[in-house]
C-alpha positions as CSV (number, residue, x, y, z in Angstrom):
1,X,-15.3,26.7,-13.8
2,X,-17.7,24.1,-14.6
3,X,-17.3,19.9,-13.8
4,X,-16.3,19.2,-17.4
5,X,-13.4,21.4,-16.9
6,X,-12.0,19.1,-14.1
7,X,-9.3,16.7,-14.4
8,X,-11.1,13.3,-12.8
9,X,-7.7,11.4,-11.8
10,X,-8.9,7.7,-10.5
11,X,-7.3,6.5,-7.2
12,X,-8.4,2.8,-7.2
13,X,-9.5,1.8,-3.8
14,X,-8.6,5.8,-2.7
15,X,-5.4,5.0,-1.9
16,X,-1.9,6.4,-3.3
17,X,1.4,7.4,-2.5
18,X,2.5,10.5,-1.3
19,X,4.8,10.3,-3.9
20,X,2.3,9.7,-6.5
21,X,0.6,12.2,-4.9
22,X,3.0,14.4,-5.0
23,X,3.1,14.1,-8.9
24,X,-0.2,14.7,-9.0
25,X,-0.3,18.2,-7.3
26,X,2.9,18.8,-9.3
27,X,0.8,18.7,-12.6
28,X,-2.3,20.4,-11.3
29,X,0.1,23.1,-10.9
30,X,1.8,23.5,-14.0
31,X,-1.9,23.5,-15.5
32,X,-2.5,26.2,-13.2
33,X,-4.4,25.2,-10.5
34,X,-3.9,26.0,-7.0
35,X,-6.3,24.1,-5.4
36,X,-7.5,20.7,-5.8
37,X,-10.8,18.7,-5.0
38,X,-11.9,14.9,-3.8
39,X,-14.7,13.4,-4.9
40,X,-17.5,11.0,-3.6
41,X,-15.8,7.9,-4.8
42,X,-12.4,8.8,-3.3
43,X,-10.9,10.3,-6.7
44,X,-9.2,13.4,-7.2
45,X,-10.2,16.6,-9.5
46,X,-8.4,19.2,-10.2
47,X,-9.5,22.4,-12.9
48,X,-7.8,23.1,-15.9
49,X,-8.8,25.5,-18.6
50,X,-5.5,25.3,-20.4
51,X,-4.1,21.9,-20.4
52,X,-1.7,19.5,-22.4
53,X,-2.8,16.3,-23.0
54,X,0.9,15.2,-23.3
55,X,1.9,16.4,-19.9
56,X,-1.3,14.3,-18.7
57,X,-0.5,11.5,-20.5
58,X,3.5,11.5,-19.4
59,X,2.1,12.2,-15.8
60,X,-0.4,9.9,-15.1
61,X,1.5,7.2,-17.4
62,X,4.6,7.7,-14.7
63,X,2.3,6.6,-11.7
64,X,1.0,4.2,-13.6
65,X,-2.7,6.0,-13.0
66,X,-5.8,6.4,-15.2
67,X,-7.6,10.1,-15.3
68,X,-10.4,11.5,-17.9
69,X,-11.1,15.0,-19.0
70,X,-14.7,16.5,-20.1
71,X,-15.6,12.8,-19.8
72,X,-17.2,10.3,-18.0
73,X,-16.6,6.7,-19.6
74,X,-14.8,5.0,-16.9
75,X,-15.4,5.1,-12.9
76,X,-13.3,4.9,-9.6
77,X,-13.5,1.8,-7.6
78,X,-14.2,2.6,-4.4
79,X,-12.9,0.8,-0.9
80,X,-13.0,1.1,2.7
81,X,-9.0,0.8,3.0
82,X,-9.3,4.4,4.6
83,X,-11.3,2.8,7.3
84,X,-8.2,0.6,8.6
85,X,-7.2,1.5,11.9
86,X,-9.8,4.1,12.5
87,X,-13.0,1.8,12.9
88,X,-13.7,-1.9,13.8
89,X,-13.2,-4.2,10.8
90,X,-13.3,-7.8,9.9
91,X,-10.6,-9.5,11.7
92,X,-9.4,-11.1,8.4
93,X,-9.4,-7.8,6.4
94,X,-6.0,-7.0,6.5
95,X,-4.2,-4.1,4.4
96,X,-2.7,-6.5,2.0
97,X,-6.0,-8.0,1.0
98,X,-7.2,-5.1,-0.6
99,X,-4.0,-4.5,-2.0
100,X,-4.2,-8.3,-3.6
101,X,-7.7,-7.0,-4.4
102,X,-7.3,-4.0,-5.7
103,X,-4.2,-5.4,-7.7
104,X,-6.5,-7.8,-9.7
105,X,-7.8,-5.4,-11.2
106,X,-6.1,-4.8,-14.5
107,X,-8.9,-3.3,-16.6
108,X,-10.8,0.4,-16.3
109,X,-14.1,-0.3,-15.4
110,X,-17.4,1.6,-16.5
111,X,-19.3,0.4,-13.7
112,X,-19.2,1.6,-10.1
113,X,-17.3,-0.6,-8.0
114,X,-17.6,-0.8,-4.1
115,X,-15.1,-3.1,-2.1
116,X,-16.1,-2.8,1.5
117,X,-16.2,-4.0,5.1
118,X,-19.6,-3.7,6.9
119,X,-18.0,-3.2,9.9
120,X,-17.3,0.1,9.6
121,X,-19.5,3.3,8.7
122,X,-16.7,5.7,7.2
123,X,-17.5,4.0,3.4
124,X,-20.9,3.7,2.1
125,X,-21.6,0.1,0.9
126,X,-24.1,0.1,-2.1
127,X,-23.4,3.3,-3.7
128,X,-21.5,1.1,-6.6
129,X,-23.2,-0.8,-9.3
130,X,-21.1,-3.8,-8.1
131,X,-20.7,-3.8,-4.4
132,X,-18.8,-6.7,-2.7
133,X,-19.1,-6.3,0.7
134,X,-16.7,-8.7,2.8
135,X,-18.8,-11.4,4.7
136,X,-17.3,-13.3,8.2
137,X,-15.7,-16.2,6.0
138,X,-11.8,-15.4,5.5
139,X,-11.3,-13.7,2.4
140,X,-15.2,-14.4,0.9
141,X,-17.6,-11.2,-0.1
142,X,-20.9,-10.7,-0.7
143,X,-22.3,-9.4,-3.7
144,X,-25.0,-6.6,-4.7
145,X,-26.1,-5.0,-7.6
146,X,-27.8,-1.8,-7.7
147,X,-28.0,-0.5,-11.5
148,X,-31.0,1.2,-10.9
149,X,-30.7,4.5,-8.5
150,X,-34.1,4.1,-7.8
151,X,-34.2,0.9,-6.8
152,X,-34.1,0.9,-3.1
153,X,-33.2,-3.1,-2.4
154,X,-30.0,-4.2,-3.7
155,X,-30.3,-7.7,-5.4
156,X,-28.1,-10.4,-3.9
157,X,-26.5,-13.0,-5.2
158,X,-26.6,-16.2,-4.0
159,X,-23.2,-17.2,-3.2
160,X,-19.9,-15.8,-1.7
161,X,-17.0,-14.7,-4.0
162,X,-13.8,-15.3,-3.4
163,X,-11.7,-12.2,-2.7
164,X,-8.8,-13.0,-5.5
165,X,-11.7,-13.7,-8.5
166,X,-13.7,-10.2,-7.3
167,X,-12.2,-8.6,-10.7
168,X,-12.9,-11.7,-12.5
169,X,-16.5,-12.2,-11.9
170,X,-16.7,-7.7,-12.3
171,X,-15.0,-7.9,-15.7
172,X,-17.4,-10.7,-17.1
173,X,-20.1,-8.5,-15.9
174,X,-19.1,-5.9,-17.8
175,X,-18.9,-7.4,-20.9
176,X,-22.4,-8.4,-20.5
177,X,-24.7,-5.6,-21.7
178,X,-27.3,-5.3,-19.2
179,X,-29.5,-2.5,-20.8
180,X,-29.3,-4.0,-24.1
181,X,-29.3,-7.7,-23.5
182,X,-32.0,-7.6,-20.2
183,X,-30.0,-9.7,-18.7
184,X,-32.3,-11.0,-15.6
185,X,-30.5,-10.9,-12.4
186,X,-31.7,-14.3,-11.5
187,X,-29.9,-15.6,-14.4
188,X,-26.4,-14.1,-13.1
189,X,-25.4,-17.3,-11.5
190,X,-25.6,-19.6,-13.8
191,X,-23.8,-17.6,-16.4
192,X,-20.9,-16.9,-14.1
193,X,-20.6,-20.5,-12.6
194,X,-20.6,-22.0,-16.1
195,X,-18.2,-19.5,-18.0
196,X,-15.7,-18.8,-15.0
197,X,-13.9,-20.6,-13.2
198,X,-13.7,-19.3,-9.4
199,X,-14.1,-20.0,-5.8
200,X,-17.8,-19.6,-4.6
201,X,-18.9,-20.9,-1.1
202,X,-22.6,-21.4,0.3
203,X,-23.4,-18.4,2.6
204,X,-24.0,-19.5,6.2
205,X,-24.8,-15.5,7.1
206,X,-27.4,-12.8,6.3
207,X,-25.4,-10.1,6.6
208,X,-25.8,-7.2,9.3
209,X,-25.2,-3.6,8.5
210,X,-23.4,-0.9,10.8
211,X,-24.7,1.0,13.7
212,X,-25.5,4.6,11.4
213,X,-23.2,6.1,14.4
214,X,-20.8,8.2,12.4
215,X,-17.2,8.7,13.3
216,X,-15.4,12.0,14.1
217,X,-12.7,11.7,11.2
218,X,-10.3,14.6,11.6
219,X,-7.0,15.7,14.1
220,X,-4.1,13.2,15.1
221,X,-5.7,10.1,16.9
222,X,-3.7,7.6,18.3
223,X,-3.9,3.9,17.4
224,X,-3.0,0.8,19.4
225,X,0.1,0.2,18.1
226,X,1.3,3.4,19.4
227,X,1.0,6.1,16.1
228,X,-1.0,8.1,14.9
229,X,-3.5,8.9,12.4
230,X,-4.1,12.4,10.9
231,X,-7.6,13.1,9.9
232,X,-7.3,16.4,6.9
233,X,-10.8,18.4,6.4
234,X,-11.5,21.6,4.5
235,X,-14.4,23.8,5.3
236,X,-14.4,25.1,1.5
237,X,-14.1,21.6,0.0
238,X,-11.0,23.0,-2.0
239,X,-7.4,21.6,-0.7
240,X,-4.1,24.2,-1.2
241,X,-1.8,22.8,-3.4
242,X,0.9,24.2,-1.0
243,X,0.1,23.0,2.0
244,X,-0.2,19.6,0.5
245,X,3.0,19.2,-1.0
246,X,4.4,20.4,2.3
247,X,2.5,17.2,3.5
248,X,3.5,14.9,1.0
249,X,6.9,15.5,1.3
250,X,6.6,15.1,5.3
251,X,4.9,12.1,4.4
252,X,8.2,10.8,2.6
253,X,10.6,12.1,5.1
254,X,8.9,10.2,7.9
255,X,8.5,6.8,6.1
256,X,4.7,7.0,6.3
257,X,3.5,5.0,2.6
258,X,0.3,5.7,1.9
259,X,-2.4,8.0,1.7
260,X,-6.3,7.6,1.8
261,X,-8.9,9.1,0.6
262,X,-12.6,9.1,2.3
263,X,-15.4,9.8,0.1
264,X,-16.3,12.7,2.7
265,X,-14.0,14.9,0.8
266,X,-11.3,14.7,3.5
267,X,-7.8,12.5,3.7
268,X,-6.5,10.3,6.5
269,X,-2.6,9.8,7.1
270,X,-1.8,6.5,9.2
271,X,1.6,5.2,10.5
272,X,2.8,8.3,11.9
273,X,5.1,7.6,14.6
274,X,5.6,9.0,18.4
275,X,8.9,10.5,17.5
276,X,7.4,13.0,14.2
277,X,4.5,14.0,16.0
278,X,5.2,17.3,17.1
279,X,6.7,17.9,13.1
280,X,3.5,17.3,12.0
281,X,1.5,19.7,14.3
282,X,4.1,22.6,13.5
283,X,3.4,21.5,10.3
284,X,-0.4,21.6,10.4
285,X,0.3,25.2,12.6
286,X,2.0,27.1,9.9
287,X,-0.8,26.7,7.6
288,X,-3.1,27.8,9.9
289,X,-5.0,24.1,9.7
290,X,-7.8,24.1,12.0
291,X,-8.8,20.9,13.1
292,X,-11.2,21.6,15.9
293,X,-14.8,21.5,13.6
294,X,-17.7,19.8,15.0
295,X,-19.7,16.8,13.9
296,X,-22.3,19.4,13.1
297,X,-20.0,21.1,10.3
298,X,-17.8,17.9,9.1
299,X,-20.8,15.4,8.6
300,X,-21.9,16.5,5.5
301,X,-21.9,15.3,1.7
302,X,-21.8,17.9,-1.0
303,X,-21.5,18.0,-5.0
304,X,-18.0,19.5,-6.3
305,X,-18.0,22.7,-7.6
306,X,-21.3,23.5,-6.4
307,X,-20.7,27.1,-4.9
308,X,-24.9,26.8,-4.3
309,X,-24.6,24.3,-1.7
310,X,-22.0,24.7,-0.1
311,X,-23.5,28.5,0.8
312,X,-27.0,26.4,2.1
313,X,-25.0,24.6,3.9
314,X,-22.8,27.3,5.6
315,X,-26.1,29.1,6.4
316,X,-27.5,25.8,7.7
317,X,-24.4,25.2,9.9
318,X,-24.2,28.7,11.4
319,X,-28.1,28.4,12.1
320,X,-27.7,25.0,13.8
321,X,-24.6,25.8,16.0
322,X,-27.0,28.8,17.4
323,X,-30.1,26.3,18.1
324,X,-27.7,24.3,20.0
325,X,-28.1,21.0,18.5
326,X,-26.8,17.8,18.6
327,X,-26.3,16.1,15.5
328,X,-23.9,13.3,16.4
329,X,-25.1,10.1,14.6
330,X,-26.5,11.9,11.5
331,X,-25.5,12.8,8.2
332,X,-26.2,15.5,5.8
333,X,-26.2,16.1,2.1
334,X,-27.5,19.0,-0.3
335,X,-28.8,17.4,-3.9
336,X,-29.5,19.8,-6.7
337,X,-29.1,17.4,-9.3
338,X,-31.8,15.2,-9.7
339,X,-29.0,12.4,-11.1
340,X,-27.4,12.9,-7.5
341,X,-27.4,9.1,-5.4
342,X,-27.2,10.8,-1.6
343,X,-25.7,8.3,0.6
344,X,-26.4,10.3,4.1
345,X,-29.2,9.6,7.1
346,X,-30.9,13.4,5.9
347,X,-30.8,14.9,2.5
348,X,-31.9,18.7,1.6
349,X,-33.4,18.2,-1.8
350,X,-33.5,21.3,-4.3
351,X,-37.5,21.3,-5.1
352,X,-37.9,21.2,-8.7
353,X,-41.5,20.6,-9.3
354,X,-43.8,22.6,-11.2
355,X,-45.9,23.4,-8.0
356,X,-42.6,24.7,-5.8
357,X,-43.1,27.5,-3.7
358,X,-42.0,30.7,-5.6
359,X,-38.5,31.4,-5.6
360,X,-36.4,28.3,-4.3
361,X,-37.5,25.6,-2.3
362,X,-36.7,22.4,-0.7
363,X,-37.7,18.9,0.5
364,X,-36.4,17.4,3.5
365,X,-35.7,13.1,3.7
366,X,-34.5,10.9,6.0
367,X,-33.3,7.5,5.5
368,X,-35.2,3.8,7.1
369,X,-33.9,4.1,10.9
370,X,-31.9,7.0,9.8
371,X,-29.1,4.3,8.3
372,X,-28.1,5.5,4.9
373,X,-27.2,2.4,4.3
374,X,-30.3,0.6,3.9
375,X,-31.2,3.2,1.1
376,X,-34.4,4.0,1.5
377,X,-35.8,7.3,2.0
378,X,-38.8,9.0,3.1
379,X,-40.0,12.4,2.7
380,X,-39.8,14.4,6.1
381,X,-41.4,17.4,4.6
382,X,-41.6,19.0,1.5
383,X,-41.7,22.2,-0.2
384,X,-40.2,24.8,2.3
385,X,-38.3,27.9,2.0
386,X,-34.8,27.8,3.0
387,X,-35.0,29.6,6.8
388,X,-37.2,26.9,7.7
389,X,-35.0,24.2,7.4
390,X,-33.0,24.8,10.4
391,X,-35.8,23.9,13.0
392,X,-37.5,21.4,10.8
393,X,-33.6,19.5,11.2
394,X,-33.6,20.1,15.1
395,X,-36.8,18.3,15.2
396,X,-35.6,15.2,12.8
397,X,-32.7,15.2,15.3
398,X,-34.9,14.6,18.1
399,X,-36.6,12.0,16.4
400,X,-33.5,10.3,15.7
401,X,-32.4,10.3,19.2
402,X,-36.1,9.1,20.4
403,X,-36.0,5.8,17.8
404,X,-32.3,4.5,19.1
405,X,-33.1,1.4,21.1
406,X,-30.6,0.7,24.0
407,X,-32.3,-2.8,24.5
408,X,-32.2,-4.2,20.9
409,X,-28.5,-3.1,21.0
410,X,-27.7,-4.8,24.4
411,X,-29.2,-8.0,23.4
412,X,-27.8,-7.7,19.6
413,X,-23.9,-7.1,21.6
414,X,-24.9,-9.6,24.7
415,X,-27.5,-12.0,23.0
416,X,-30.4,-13.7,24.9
417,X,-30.6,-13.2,28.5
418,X,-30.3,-17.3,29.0
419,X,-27.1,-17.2,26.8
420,X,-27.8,-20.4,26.0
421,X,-25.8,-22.1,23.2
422,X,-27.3,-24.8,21.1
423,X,-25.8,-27.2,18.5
424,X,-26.7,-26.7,14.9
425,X,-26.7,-29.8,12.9
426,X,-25.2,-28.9,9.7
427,X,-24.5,-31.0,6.5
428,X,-21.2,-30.2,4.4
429,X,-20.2,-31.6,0.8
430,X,-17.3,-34.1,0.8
431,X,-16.4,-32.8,-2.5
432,X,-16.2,-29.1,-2.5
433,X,-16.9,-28.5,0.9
434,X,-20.3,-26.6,0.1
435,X,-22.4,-26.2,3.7
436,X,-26.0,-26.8,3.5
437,X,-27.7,-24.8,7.3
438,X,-31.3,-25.6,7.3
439,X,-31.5,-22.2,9.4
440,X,-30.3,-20.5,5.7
441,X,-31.5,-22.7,3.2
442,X,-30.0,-23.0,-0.8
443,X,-31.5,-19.8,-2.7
444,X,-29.8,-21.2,-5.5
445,X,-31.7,-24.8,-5.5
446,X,-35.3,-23.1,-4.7
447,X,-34.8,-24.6,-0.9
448,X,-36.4,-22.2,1.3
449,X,-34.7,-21.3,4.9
450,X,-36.1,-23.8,7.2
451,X,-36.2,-26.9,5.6
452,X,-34.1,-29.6,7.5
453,X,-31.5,-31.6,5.4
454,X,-33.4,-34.7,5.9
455,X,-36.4,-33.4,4.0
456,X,-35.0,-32.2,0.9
457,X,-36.1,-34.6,-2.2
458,X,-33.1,-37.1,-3.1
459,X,-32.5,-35.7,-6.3
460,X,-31.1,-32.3,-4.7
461,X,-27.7,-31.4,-5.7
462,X,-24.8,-29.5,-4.4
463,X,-24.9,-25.9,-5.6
464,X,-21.3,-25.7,-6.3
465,X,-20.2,-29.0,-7.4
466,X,-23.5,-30.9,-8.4
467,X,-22.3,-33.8,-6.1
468,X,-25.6,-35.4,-5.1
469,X,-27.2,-35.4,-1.4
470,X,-25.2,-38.7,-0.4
471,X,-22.1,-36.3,-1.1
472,X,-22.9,-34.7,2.0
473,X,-21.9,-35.9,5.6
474,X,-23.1,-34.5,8.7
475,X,-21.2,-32.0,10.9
476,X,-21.8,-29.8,13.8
């Protein structure tokens, strides 16, 4: 079984019904699969070698839910819903905003979408082409774009997006051919601000990315509104259809509404209340569900389908546990495809240069301050036979460990020692509200950070509005 023979069914934001669900599994199946798969971008794949595109169509019709077979025109649109209630989050990012979110979106998109909160580490946040990442303003998001998987520094734009015109502003993009037209990035802006009209708002933030502390993501955890969540993991990266219809239909029984998918190839149930716990751990108990593995063996990103890695990375894991390691923090991933984007602190790259050793080999990277987010990679070591990897990833692990910096994060939680708070003089437009902070500048006017209010040149305009600098009135 090959990837064109899966069934790609697209879970927007990762999140469905256990109903829906339900169908789903249903249909897998009748096509004769007993197993299903998740993918990196929180979708769901099933294999068929015998299917009927009717009993798709009248499925995934039903659930009102997109899927593609021996195809790749359309992508997922990732979010960090799963992340609710298991790691810190915005304080405005409540579950119904990325349903409002999510629900704007009424086309299929072709480009990667990522709609995510920094706060958390579960997600990755620029492994889209589109990635709105949710800034400290209620309901306002960032924006990168990262067409280019080599390209290590997303490019920003220069303003904050509303959350309601997110699939607005995507859906423009989309019907602008970059690779054809060369669309510059810097001239984005103005062709957004001047064909659509949406909410856009100065940003008074540069925005700071997650400790690269991963969290433990399986077994029932309790949450401060007295539930529980149920973390789901696989060792095989193949789910039993049985056992999770058994789950759905718990899922229904007990009033719990949604199910989330991680892009770790796992699921996370929330809501489950005090009185159903011990149904779920008989539950979990009669199919033999373990849910004791370590960091070590859960923190890992692989390809689906790929019987290669996952037996490098069983042979890794078993070689590890005996070394006695601690990988708590990290992240792994196996890339034999050359196309793959890895979005892990370490990657174990297939070697396929002309001057590998004989037989197979592998690099070894490791991302800037081992935080897979910032995207950049450097080589740790390259072109080494398989039963060296083992000790050449205890001694990356002790590097890790030796760069963490207890001060920088005491002062970054604390700030100075003198805690002193100072007034920052700040000018806001009377028309649109538009902020001008000397301290951020206006990327969007040329204005460099730094340059006080009083010194720009009086024919500056508002960014937003065009209102000119008398529009503005001084605030603190």
């Amino acid at each position: 079984m090959t990837k064109k023979d899966l069934v790609r069914v697209f879970v927007k934001g990762g999140i469905l019904s256990p109903g829906d669900f339900l169908k789903i599994i249903k249909t897998a199946n009748k096509l004769g699969s007993d197993s299903i798969h998740f993918g990196s971008r929180q979708d769901i794949l099933f294999p068929v070698k015998n299917y009927s595109k009717e009993d798709l169509d009248k499925t995934f019709d039903s659930i009102q839910t997109n899927y593609e077979i021996n195809q790749e025109s359309y992508q997922n649109i990732v979010s960090s819903y799963v992340a609710l209630d298991v790691l810190p989050r915005k304080s405005w990012l409540a579950p119904h905003i990325y349903h409002y979110i999510l629900d704007s979106f009424k086309y299929r998109p072709k480009f990667k979408i990522n709609i995510v909160d920094p706060s958390q580490s579960l997600v990755p946040l620029f492994t889209g082409n589109l990635n709105f990442v949710a800034s400290s303003q209620d309901n306002y998001w960032f924006l990168y774009l990262r067409f280019s998987e080599i390209d290590p520094n997303p490019w920003k734009f220069p303003a904050l997006i509303y959350g309601f015109d997110l699939a607005k502003v995507a859906e423009f993009m989309e019907s602008l051919d970059f690779k054809s037209q060369k669309i510059p990035y810097e001239d984005l802006y103005s062709l957004i601000t001047k064909t659509l009209k949406i909410n856009l708002q100065t940003r008074m933030e540069e925005m700071n990315f997650p400790d690269s502390n991963f969290p433990y993501y399986e077994g029932l955890n309790s949450t401060p509104d007295g539930k529980y969540w149920l973390g789901l993991y696989w060792r095989n990266n193949k789910f039993d259809t049985t056992c999770l219809r058994a789950i759905c239909e718990r899922c229904i029984k007990t009033n719990v509404g949604k199910v989330s998918l991680t892009p770790w190839k796992s699921i996370i149930i929330k809501g489950i209340e005090e009185k159903y716990r011990i149904g779920w751990e008989k539950l979990l108990g009669r199919f033999g569900i373990n849910m004791r593995h370590s960091s070590l063996e859960l923190n890992w990103h692989l390809p689906v389908l790929d019987t290669e890695a996952l037996n490098l990375k069983n042979y890794l894991v078993r070689e590890m546990d005996k070394m006695d390691i601690s990988t708590y923090g990290l992240t792994f991933s196996i890339k034999n495809d050359p196309a793959m984007v890895p979005f892990t602190s370490v990657v174990i790259e297939k070697n396929f240069t002309p001057d590998s050793n004989p037989g197979e080999s592998y690099n070894i990277l490791f991302s800037k301050e081992f935080n897979a987010n910032l995207m950049e990679y450097d080589y740790y070591t390259k072109n080494v036979s398989k039963d060296i990897i083992p000790p050449l990833l205890l001694e990356l692990s002790y590097l890790y460990y030796e760069q963490l910096d207890e001060k920088q994060k005491v002062e970054k939680e604390t700030g100075p020692k003198n805690n002193q708070k100072t007034l920052n003089i700040l000018y806001q437009c009377k028309n649109c509200l538009t902020i001008y902070d000397e301290r951020i500048g206006d990327e969007i006017n040329g204005i460099k950070p730094g340059v006080a209010f009083e010194k720009l040149p009086n024919t500056y305009e508002c960014p937003l509005c065009g209102s000119d600098k008398k529009g503005f009135s001084k605030i603190s």
